[in-house]
MARKENU-624766 format. One record per residue (C-alpha): residue number from 1; x, y, z negated. Coordinates in Angstrom, 2 decimals, decimal comma. Each point is the difference from the previous one (the first is absolute). Layout:
REM MARKENU-624766
<n=NUM | px=X | py=Y | pz=Z>
...
END
This chain:
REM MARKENU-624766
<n=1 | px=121,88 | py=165,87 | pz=-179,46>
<n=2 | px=-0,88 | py=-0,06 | pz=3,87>
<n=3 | px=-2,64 | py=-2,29 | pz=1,41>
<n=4 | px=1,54 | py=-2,82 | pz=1,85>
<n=5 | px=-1,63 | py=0,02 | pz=3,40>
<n=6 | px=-1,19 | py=-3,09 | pz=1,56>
<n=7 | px=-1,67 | py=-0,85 | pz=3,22>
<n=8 | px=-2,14 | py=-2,56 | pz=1,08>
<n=9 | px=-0,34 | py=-1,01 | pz=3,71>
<n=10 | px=-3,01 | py=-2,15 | pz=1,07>
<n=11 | px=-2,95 | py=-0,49 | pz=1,89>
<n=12 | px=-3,35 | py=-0,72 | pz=-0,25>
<n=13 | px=-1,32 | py=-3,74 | pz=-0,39>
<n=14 | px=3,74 | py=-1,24 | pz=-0,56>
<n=15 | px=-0,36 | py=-2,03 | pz=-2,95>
<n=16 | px=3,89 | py=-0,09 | pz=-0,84>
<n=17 | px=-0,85 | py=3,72 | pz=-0,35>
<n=18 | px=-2,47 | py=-0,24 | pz=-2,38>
<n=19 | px=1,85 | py=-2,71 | pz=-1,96>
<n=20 | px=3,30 | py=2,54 | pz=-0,31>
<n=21 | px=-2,72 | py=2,71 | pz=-0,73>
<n=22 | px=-0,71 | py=-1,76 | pz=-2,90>
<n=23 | px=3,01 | py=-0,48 | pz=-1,25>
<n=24 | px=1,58 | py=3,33 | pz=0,38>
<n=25 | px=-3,26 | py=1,47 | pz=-2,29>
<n=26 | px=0,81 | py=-2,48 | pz=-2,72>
<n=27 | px=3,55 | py=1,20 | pz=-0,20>
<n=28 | px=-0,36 | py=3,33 | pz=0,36>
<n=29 | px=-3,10 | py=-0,24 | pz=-2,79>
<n=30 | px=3,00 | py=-2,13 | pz=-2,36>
<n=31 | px=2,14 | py=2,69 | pz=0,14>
<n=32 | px=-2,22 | py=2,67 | pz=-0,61>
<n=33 | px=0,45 | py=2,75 | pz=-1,20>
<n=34 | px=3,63 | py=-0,86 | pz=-0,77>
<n=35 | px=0,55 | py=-0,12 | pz=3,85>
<n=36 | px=-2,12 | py=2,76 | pz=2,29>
<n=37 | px=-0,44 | py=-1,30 | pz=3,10>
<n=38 | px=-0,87 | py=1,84 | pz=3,06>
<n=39 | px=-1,97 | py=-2,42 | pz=2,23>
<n=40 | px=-0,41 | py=1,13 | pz=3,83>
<n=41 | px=-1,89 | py=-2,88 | pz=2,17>
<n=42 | px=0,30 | py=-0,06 | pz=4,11>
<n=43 | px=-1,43 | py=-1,91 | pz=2,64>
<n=44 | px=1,78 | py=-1,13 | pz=2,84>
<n=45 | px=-3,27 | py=0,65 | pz=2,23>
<n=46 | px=0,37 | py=3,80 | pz=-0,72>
<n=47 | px=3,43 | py=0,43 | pz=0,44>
<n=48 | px=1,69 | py=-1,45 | pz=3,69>
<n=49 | px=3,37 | py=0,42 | pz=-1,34>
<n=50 | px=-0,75 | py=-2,33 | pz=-3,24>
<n=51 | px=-1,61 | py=-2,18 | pz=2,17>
<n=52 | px=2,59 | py=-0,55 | pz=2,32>
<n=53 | px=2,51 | py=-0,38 | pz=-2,71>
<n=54 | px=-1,99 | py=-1,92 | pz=-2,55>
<n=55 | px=-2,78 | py=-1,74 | pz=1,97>
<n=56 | px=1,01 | py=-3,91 | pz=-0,54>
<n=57 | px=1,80 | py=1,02 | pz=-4,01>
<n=58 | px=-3,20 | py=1,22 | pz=-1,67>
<n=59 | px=-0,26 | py=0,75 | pz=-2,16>
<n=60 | px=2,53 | py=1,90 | pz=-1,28>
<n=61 | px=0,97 | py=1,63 | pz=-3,65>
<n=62 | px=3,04 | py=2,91 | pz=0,73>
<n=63 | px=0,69 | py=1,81 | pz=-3,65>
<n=64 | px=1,69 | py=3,26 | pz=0,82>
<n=65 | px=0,18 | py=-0,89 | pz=3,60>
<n=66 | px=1,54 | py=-3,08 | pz=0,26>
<n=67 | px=-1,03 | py=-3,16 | pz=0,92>
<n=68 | px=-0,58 | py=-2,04 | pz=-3,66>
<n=69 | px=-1,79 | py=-2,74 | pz=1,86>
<n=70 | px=-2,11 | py=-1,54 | pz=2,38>
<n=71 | px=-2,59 | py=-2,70 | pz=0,08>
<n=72 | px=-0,79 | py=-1,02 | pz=-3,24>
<n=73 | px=1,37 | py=2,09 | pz=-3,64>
<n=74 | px=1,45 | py=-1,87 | pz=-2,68>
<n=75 | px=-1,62 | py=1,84 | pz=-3,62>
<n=76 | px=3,64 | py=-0,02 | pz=-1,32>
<n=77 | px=1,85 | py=1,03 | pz=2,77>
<n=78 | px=-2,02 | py=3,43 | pz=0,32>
<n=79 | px=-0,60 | py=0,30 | pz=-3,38>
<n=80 | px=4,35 | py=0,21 | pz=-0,59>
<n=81 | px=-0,18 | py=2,23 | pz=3,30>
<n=82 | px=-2,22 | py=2,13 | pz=-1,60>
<n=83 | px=1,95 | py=0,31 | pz=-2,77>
<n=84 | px=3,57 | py=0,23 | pz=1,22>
<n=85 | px=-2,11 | py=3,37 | pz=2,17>
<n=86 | px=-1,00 | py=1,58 | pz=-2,79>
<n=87 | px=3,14 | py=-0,19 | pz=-1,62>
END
């Protein structure tokens, strides 16, 4: 089985970001090891294209490059995601 890939967008000192953060490691550690999980994390200060595109959404949770959601992450929502990826 293939990890799922999922990227986190954020920025330093955004405390929505650390809030999702949070979330996305309990999942990931509730599905584990049923569900690998290949966890890539970006910051829109590095990256002028991610910043342009993301700068008022973050942060932002894509799973194999789409957008799952922004703002805030719902445990149930991602966890099903997750799943239905994996699949």
């Amino acid at each position: 089985m293939a990890a799922v890939s999922l990227t986190f967008i954020a920025k330093p000192g955004c405390h929505l970001c650390d809030d999702a953060r949070g979330v996305v490691r309990e999942v990931i550690d509730s599905l584990a090891p049923a569900v690998e999980v290949e966890v890539t994390e970006l910051s829109i200060l590095d990256n002028p294209a991610l910043r342009d595109e993301f700068a008022e959404e973050i942060p932002v949770v894509m799973i194999e490059g789409r957008v799952h959601t922004i703002w805030r992450v719902e445990p149930a929502r991602l966890r099903t995601a997750l799943l239905e990826a994996s699949a």
